[in-house]
C-alpha positions as a Markdown table, in Angstrom:
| # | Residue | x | y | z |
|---|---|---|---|---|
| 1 | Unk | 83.0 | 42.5 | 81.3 |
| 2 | Unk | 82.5 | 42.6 | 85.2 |
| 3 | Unk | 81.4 | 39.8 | 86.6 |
| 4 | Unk | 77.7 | 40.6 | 88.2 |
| 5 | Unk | 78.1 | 41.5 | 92.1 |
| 6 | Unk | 81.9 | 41.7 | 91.8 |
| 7 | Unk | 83.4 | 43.2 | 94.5 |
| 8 | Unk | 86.9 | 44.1 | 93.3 |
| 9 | Unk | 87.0 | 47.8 | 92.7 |
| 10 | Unk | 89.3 | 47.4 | 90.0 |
| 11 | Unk | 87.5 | 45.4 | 88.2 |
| 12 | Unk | 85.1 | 48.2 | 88.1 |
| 13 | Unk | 88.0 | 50.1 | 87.3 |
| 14 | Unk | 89.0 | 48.3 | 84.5 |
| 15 | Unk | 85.8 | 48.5 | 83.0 |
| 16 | Unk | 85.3 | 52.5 | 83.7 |
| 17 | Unk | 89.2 | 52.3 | 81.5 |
| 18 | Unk | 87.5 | 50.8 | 78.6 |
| 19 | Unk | 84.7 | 52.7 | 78.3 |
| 20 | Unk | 86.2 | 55.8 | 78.3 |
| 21 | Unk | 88.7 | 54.8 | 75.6 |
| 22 | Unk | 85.6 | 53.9 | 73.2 |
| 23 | Unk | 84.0 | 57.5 | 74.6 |
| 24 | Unk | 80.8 | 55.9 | 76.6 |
| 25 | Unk | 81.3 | 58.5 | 79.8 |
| 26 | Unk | 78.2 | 57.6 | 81.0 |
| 27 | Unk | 78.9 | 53.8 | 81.3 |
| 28 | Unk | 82.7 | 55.2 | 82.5 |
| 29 | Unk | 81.2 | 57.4 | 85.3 |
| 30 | Unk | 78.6 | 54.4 | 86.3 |
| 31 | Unk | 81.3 | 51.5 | 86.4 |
| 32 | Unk | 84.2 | 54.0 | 88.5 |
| 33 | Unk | 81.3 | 55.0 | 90.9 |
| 34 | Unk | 80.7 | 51.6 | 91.7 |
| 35 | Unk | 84.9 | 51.2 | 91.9 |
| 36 | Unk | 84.4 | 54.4 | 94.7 |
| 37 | Unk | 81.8 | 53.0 | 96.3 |
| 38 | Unk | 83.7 | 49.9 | 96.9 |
| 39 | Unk | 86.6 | 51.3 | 97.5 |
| 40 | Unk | 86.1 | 54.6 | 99.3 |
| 41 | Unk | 89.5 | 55.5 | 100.3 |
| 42 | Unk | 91.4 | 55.3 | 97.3 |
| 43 | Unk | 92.7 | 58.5 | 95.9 |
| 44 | Unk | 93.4 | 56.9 | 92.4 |
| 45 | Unk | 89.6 | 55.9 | 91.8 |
| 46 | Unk | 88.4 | 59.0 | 92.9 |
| 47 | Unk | 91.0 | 60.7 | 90.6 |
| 48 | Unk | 89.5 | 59.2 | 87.6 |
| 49 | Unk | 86.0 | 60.2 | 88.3 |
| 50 | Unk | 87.0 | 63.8 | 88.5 |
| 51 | Unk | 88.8 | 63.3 | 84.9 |
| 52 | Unk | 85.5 | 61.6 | 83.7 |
| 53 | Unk | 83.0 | 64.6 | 85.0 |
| 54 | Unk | 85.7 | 67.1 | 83.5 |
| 55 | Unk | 86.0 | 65.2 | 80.4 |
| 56 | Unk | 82.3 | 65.6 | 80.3 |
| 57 | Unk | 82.4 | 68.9 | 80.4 |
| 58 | Unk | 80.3 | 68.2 | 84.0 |
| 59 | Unk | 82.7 | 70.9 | 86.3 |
| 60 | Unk | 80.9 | 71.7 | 88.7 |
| 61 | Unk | 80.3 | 68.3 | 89.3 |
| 62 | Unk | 83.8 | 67.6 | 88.7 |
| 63 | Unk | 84.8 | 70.3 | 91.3 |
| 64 | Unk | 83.0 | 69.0 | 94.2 |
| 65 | Unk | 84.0 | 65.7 | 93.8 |
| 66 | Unk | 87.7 | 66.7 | 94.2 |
| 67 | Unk | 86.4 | 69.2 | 96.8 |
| 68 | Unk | 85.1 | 66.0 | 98.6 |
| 69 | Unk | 88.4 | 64.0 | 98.2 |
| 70 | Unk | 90.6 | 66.9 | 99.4 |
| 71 | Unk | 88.2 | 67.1 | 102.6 |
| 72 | Unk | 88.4 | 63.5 | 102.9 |
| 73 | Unk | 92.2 | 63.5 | 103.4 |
| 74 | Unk | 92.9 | 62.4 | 99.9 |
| 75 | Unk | 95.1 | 65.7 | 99.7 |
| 76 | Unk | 98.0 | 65.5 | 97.4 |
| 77 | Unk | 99.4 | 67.1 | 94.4 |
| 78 | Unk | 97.2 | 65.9 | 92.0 |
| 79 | Unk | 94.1 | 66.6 | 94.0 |
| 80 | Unk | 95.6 | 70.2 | 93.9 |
| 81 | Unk | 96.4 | 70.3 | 90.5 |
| 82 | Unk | 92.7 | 69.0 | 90.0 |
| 83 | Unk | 91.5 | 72.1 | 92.0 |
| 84 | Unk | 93.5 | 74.1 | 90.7 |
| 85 | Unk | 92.2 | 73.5 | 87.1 |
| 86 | Unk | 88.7 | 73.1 | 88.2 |
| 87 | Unk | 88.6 | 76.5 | 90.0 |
| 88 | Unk | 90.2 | 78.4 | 87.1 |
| 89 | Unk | 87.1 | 77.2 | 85.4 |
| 90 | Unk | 84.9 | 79.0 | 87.4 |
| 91 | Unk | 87.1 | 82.4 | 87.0 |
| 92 | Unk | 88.2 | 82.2 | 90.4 |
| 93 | Unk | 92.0 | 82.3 | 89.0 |
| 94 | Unk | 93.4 | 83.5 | 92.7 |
| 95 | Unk | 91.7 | 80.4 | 94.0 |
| 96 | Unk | 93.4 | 78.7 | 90.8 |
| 97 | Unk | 97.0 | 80.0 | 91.7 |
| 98 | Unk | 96.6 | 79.2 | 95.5 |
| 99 | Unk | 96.1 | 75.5 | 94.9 |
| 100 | Unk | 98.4 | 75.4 | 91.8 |
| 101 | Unk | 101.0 | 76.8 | 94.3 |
| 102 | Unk | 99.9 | 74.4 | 97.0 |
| 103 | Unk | 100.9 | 71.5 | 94.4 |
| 104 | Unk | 103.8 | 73.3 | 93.7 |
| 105 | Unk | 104.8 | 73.2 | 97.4 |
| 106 | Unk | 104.3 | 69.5 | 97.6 |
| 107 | Unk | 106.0 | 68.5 | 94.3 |
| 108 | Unk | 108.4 | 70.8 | 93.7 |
| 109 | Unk | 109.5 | 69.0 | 90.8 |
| 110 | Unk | 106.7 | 68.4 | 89.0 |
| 111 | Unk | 107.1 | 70.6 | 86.3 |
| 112 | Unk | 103.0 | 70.4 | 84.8 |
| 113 | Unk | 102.1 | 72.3 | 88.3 |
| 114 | Unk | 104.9 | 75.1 | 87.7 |
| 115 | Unk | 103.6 | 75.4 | 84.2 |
| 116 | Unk | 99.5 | 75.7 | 85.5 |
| 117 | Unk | 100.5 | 78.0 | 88.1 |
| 118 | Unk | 102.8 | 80.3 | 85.7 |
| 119 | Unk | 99.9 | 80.1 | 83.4 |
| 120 | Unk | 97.3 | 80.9 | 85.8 |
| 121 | Unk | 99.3 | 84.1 | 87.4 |
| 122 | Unk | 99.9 | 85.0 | 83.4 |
| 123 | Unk | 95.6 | 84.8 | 82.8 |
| 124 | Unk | 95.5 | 86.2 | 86.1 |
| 125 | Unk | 97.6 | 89.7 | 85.6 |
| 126 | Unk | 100.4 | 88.5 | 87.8 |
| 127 | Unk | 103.1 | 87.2 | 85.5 |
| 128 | Unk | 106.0 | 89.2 | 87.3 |
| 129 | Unk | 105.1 | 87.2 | 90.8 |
| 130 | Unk | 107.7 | 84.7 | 91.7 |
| 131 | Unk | 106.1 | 80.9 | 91.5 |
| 132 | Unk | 108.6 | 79.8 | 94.8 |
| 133 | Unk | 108.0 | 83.1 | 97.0 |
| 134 | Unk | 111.4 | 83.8 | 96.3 |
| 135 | Unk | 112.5 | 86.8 | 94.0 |
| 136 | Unk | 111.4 | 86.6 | 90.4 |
| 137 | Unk | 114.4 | 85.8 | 88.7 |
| 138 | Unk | 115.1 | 87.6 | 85.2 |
C-alpha cells in the first residue's frame, strides 16, 4: 500500500482514505498520524484525523486535536464547524453556538454552519436569537 519509509504525506493519506472506507479506524488513525507527522502544517490532514477520532466515537480525543489545530493557526471554518460539533458534545451548547457563529462569520455562505448554529440555539433554548446579530426576521 505505502511504500515502507515513504515520506509523502499523502501517501499516508491515501492509505488512512482506504481504510476508513473498509471501517479499519485503527489502521485509518495510524496511517493519517503518520500523514500529520510528516506534514505538520496541513489543515486538511489534520481535518481527517478529527473525523476519524469522531467517527470513533473518541471525542474527547477528537476535540483536542481540533483544539490543537485551531491554536496552531489552522483556524478556519471547518476547524470551527469541528468545534462547534465537538463542544455540543460535551453539553457546552453556548460554547457550541459561539464557534458555529464564528464559522458563520467566516463563511457566510456556507449554509451547513447556519443550519448547526440554528440547531444548536434551537437545543440550546434560544431559537428566537438572530444567527447574523441582526434582527430575527419573521
Amino acid at each position: 500500500m505505502v511504500a515502507a519509509g515513504s515520506r509523502e504525506p499523502h501517501h499516508h493519506a491515501r492509505l488512512s482514505h482506504f481504510l476508513s472506507r473498509i471501517d479499519d479506524l485503527a489502521g485509518a488513525e495510524t496511517a493519517i498520524r503518520q500523514a500529520v507527522a510528516l506534514a505538520p502544517g496541513d489543515a486538511n490532514l489534520r481535518r481527517v484525523l478529527v473525523g476519524i477520532l469522531d467517527r470513533d466515537g473518541r471525542y474527547d480525543e477528537a476535540l483536542a486535536a481540533v483544539r490543537e489545530m485551531i491554536a496552531a493557526g489552522m483556524r478556519d471554518e471547518d476547524a470551527l464547524g469541528w468545534l462547534g460539533h465537538l463542544v455540543a458534545w460535551t453539553g457546552n451548547l453556548a460554547g457550541a453556538a459561539a464557534a458555529f457563529r464564528q464559522a458563520v462569520d467566516m463563511a457566510p455562505m456556507q449554509s451547513r454552519f447556519r443550519l448547526a448554529l440554528a440547531d444548536t440555539l434551537d437545543r440550546d433554548g434560544r431559537a428566537g436569537v438572530p444567527l447574523d446579530g441582526g434582527q430575527a426576521r419573521r
